[in-house]
C-alpha positions as CSV (number, residue, x, y, z in Angstrom):
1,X,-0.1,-6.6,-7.5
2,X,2.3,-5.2,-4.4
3,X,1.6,-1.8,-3.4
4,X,5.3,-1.7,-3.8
5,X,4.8,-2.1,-8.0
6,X,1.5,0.6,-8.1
7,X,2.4,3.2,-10.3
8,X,1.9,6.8,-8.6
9,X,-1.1,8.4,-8.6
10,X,-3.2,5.1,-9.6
11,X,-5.9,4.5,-7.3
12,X,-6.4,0.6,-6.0
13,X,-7.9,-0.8,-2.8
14,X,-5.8,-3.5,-0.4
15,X,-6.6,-7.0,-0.5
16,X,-4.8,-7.9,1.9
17,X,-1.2,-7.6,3.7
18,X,0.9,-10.9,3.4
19,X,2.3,-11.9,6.6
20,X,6.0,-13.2,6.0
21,X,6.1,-15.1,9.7
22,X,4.3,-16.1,12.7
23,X,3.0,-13.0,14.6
24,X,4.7,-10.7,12.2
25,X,5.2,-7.5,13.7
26,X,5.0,-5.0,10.5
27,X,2.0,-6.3,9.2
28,X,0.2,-6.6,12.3
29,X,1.5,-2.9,12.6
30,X,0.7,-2.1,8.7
31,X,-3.3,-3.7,9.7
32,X,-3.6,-1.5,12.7
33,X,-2.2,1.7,10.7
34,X,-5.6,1.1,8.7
35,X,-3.8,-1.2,5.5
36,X,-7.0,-3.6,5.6
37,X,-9.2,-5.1,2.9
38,X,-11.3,-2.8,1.1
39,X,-9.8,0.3,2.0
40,X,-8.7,2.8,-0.6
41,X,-4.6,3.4,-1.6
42,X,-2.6,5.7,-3.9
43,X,1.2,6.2,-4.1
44,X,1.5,10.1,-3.8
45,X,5.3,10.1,-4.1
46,X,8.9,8.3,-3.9
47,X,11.8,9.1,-2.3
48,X,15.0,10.4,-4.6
49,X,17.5,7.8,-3.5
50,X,15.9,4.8,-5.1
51,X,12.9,5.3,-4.9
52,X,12.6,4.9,-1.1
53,X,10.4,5.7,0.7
54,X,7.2,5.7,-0.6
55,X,4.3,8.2,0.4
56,X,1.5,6.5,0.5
57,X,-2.2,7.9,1.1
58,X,-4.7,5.7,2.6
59,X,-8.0,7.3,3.5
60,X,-7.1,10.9,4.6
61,X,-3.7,9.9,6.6
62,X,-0.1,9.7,4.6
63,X,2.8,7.4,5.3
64,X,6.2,6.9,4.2
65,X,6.6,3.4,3.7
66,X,10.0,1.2,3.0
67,X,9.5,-0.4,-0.4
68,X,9.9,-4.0,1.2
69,X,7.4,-2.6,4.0
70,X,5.1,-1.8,0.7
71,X,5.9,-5.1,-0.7
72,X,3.9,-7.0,2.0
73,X,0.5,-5.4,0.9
74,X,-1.5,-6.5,-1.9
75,X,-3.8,-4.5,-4.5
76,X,-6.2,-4.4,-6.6
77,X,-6.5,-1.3,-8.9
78,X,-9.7,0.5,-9.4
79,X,-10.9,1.3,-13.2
80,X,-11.4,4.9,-14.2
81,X,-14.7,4.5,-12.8
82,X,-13.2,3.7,-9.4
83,X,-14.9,0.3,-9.7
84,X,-12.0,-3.0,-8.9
85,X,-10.4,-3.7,-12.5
């Protein structure tokens, strides 16, 4: 699932953060901002013009992401239990 499609307030943990071209520049950028496999992610909030941008909690650190920024990072979402489902 894209980070982009995770319903708010669902926790889920990245898998990984597609890279659309050589030396892509956003997801190098999204990697260093801490979007890296394992890590925990919830989507706090969306913006009220369609939907954009999204707040996005990583760790303890928020950022507003573009949904097609979003789109590039992939998820898995945790169970109730917080284990992968």
């Amino acid at each position: 699932m894209k980070l982009s499609e995770l319903p708010r307030r669902i926790a889920a943990t990245v898998e990984r953060v597609e890279d659309q071209m050589p030396n892509d520049a956003i997801a190098r950028r999204l990697r260093e901002l801490g979007f890296v496999h394992g890590e925990r992610v919830e989507v706090m909030a969306a913006g009220p013009i369609a939907a954009e941008p999204l707040l996005v909690q990583i760790g303890f650190t928020r950022f507003a992401l573009r949904r097609s920024e979003a789109a590039r990072i992939c998820v898995v979402t945790l169970g109730p239990t917080g284990v992968t489902a």
